[in-house]
C-alpha positions as CSV (number, residue, x, y, z in Angstrom):
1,X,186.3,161.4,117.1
2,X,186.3,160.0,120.5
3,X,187.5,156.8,118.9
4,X,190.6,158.3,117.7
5,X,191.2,160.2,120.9
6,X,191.2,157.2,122.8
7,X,193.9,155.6,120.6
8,X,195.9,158.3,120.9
9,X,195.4,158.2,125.3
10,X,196.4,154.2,124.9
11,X,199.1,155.1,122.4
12,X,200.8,157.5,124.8
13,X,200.5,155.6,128.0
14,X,201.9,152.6,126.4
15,X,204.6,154.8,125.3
16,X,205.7,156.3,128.2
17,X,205.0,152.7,130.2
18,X,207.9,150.9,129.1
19,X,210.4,154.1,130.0
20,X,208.8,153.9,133.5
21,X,209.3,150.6,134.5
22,X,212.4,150.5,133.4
23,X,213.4,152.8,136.1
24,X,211.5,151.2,138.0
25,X,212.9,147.9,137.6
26,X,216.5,150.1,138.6
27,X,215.7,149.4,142.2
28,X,213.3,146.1,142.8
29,X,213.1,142.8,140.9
30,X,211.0,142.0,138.0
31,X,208.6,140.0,140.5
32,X,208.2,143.0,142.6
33,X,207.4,145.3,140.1
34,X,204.5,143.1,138.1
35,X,203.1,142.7,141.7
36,X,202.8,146.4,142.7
37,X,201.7,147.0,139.3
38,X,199.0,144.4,139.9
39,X,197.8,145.7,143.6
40,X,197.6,148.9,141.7
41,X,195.8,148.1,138.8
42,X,193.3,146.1,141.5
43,X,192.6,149.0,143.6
44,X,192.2,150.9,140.4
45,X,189.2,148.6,139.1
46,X,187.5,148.2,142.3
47,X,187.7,152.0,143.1
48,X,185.7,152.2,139.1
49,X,183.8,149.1,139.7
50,X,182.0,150.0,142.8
51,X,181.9,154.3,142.4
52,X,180.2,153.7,138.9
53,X,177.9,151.0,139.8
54,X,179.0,148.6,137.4
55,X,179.5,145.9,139.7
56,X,176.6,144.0,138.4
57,X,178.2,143.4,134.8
58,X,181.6,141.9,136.9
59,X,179.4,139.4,139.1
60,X,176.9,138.8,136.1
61,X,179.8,137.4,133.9
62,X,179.2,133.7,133.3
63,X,181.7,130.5,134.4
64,X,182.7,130.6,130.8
65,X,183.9,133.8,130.5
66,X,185.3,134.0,134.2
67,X,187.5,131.1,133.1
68,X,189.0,132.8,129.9
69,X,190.0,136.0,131.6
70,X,191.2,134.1,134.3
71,X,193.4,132.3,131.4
72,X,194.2,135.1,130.0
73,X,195.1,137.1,132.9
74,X,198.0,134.6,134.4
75,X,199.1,134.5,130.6
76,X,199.6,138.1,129.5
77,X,199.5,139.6,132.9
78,X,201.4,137.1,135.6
79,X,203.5,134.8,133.2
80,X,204.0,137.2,130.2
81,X,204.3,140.1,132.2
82,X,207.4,138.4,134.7
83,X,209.3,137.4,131.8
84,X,208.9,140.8,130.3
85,X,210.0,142.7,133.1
86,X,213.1,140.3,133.6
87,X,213.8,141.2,130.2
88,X,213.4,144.8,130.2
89,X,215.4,145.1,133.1
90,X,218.4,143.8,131.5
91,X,217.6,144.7,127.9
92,X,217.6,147.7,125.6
93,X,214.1,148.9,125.9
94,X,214.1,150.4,122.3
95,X,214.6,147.0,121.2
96,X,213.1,145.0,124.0
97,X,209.6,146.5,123.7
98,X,209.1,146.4,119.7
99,X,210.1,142.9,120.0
100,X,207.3,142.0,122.8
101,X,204.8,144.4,120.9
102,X,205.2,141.8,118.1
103,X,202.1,139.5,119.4
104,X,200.1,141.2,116.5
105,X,202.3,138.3,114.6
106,X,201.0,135.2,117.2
107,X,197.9,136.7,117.5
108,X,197.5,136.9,113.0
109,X,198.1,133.2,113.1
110,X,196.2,131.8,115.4
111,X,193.1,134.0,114.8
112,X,193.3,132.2,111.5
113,X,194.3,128.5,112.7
114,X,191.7,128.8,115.6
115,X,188.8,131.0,114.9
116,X,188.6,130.8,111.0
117,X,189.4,134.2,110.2
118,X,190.5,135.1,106.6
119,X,194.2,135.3,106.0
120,X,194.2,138.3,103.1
121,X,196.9,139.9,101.7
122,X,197.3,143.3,103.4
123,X,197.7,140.6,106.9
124,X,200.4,138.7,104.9
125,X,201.9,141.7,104.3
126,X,201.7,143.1,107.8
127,X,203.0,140.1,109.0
128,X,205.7,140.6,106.6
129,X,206.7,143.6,107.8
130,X,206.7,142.7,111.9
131,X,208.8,140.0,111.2
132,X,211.1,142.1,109.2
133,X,210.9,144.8,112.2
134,X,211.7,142.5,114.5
135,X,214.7,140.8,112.5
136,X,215.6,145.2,112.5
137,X,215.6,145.4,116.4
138,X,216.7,141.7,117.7
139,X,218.3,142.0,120.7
């Protein structure tokens, strides 16, 4: 149960996100906004990090693993992030934000080409139907 309420919490915020920012993004630049949205998220984590003692597990983490998130981070969060912004600010977001939601497509692929994960038929078919949604929306 508290699984499902959980999706629900993430499905709503990520709902409502995009309509923020895009008012947002009515008043400062792309680059402004992914920064503010950054300092806050980074006050966020150390207010948690710190007031629920779980700063062990963040300075336990090994090079390895500090070096993927890192990776990760200046790809979906500074790089991706910057470019999506730009776009949303000058875009529809009804179409804009289905067609960045896609990465479910990217992400298909390469978990197949890169960590051997099956390929079955309900994925082919999802896949299907993204690319189709997005063809729906394009911009």
């Amino acid at each position: 149960m508290q699984t499902k309420l959980l999706l629900i919490l993430v499905l709503l915020c990520w709902g409502v996100t995009p309509i923020i920012e895009k008012v947002g993004l009515k008043g400062t630049t792309p680059f402004a906004g992914v920064t503010i949205r950054s300092i806050a998220i980074t006050i966020g984590l150390l207010v948690i990090t710190f007031m629920t003692g779980r700063a062990k597990e963040v300075f336990g983490t090994g090079g390895k693993e500090i070096l993927l998130f890192t990776l990760s981070g200046v790809l979906a969060g500074l790089i991706a992030m910057i470019a999506y912004f730009e776009v949303l600010k000058n875009g529809n977001t009804s179409a804009v934000v289905p067609i960045a939601a896609s990465y479910p497509l990217v992400t298909a692929i390469l978990s197949y080409l890169i960590l051997g994960e099956a390929f079955t038929t309900p994925k082919v078919i999802g896949t299907v139907l993204i690319v189709s949604g997005i063809w729906l929306v394009k911009i």
